[in-house]
C-alpha distance (Angstrom), angle and dihedral (degrees) to the residues before:
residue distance angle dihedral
X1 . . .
X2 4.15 . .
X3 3.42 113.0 .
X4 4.22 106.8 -121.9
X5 3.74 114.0 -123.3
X6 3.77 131.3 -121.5
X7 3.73 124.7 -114.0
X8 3.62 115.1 -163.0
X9 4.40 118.7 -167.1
X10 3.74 113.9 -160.4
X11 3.37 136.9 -173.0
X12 3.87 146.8 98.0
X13 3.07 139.4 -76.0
X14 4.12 115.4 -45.7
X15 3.91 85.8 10.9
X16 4.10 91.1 125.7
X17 3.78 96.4 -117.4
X18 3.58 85.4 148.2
X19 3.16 104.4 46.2
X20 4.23 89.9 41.1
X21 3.71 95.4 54.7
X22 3.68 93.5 55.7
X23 4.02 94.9 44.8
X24 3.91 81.2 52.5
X25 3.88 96.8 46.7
X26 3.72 84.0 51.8
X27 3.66 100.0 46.8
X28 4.42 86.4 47.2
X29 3.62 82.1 52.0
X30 4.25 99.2 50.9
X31 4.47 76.8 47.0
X32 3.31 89.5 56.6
X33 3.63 105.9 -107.5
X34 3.63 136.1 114.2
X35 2.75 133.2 -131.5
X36 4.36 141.5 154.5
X37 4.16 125.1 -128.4
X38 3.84 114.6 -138.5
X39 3.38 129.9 161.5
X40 4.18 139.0 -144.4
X41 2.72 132.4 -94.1
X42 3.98 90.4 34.9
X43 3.82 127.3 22.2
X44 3.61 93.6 127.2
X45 3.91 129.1 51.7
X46 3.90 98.3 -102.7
X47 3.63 95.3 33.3
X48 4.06 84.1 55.7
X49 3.96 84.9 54.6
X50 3.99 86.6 50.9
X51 3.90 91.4 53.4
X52 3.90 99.7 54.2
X53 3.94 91.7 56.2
X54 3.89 81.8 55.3
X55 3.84 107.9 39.0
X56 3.65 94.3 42.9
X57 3.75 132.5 54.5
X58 3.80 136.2 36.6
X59 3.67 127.7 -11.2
X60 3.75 85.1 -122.7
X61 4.04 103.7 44.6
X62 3.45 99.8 113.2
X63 3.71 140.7 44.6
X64 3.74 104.8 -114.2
X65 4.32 84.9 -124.0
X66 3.96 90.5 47.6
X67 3.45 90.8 44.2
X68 4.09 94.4 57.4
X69 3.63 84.4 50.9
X70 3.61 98.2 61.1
X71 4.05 92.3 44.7
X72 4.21 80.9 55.1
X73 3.74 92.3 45.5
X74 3.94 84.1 49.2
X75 3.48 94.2 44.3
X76 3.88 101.5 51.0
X77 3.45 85.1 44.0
X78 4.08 93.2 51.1
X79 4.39 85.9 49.6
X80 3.57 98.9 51.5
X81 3.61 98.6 46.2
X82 4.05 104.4 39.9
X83 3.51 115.8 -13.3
X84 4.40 94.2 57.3
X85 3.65 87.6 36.8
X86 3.61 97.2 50.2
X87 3.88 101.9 41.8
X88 4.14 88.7 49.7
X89 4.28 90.6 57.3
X90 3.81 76.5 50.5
X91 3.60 99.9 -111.3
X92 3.92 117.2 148.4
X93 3.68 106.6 -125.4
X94 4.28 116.5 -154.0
X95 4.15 106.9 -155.4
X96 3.76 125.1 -158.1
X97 3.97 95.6 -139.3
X98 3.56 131.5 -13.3
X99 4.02 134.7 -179.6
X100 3.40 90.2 -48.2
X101 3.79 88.7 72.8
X102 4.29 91.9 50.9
X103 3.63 79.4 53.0
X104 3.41 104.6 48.8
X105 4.09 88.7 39.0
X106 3.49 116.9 32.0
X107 3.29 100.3 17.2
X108 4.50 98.1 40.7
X109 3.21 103.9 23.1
X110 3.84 106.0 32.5
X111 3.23 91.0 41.8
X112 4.23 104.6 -113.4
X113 3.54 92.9 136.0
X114 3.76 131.7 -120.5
X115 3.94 94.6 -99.9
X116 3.24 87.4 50.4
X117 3.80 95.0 54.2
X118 3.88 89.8 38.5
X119 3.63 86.1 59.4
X120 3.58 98.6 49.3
X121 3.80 83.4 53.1
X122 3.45 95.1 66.1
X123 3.53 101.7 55.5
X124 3.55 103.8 37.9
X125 4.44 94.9 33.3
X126 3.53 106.6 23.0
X127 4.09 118.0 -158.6
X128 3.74 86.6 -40.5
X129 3.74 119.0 122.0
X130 3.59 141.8 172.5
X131 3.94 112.2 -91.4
X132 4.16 88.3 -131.3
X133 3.93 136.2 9.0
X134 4.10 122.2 -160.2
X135 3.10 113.1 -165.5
X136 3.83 121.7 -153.5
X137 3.92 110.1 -143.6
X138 4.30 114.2 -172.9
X139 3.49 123.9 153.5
X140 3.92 118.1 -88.4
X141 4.30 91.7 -110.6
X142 3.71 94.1 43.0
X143 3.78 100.4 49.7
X144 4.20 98.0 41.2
X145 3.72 85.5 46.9
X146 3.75 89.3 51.6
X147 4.36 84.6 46.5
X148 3.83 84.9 46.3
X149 3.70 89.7 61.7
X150 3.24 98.9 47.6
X151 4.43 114.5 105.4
X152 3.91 115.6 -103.5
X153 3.73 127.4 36.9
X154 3.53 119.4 -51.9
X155 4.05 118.2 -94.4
X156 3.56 124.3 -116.6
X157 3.63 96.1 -95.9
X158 3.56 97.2 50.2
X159 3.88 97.3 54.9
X160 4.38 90.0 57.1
X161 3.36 107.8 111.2
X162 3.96 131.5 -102.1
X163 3.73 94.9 -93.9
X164 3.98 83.1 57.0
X165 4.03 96.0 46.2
X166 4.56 90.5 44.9
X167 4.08 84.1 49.1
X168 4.20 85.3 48.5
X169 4.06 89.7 44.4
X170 3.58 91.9 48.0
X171 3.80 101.4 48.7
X172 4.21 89.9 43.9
X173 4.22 81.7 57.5
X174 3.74 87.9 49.2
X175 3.35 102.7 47.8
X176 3.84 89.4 47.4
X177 3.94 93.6 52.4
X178 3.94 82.3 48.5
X179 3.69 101.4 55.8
X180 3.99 101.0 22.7
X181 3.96 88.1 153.6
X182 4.17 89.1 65.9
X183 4.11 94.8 22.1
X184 3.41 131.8 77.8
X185 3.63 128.7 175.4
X186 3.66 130.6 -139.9
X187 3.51 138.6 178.3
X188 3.63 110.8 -118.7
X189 3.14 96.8 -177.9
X190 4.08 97.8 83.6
X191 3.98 113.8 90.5
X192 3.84 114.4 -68.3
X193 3.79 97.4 -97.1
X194 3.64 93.7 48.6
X195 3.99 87.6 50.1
X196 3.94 92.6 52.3
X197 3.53 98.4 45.4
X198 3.71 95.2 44.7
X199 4.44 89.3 50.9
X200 4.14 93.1 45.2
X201 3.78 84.6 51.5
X202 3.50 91.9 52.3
X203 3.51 90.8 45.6
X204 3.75 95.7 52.1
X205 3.64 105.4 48.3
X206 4.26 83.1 40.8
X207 3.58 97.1 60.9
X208 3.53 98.3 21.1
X209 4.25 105.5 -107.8
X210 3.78 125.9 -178.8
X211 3.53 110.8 -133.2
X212 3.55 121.1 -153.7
X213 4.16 127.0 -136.5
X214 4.08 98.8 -71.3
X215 3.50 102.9 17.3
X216 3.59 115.2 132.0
């Protein structure tokens, strides 16, 4: 059996990662593959545990180190119970943040450190890595007005202030210009549609899908 592939979406906050990773588990679906949406941290009942100490709470709850820590203990957690599983029954699995978000967070724009982070990787991840990243780029105003609009009380994330979200924006570019054979940039900042079609295209011709008469 084929191994299914990992599709990471990236971004901050208000980039549509959400939103993205279901357009693109739909589009999979209309080419014939399947494939499951989860999300970090969460995807797995522990790792959902893990991501309501983080989401929630004061700006200041965490150490910036301890806090990386729990997104890896969430993380390993998340890969052993759905995203392993799923890939080796050959399912393609679309993720709503990955390490490239404890990079761009913890380790950028809190100041961990990217050794730090890459270190952390290698316990908890191993040399696996997902088969393709997009990256969701949107200026800082545009996407926390578009989290500001959102219903319920803002997460922890969202309410750290603009310095915070340009640090975040910043280390997502970097990462992308550092990996450009898994990353790909896209501007999320174009209308929904125009956003989905542009990321399943990038997805197809990446990892090579066949699209049938109508797909997107």
């Amino acid at each position: 059996m084929t191994r299914g592939r990992l599709v990471t979406v990236e971004g901050g906050e208000g980039a549509g990662k959400s939103t993205q990773c279901a357009h693109l588990a739909r589009s999979l679906a209309r080419a014939g593959i399947e494939a499951i949406t989860t999300r970090e941290p969460g995807g797995a009942p522990g790792a959902e545990a893990i991501r309501a100490l983080l989401v929630d709470g004061a700006l200041d709850r965490w150490d910036p180190t301890a806090e990386a820590l729990l997104h890896f203990a969430a993380r390993r957690e998340h890969l052993i119970r759905t995203v392993w599983p799923a890939l080796a029954t050959g399912k393609w699995v679309v993720c709503d943040r990955f390490a490239d978000s404890t990079m761009a967070y913890q380790g950028c724009a809190m100041g961990v450190g990217r050794e730090t982070v890459e270190a952390l990787y290698r316990v908890a991840v191993g040399d696996f890595a997902p088969d393709l990243t997009l990256i969701l780029d949107v200026p800082v105003a545009v996407g926390l007005a578009r989290a500001a609009a959102r219903a319920g009380p803002a997460q922890r994330y969202e309410r750290m202030d603009n310095a915070f979200h340009e640090r975040l924006r910043k280390a997502f570019l970097d990462i992308a210009r550092r990996a450009p054979d898994r990353c790909v940039m896209i501007d999320a900042s174009l209308p929904e549609d125009a956003v989905a079609r542009q990321a399943f295209a990038v997805v197809r011709d990446r990892l090579g899908i066949e699209v049938p008469d109508g797909g997107h």
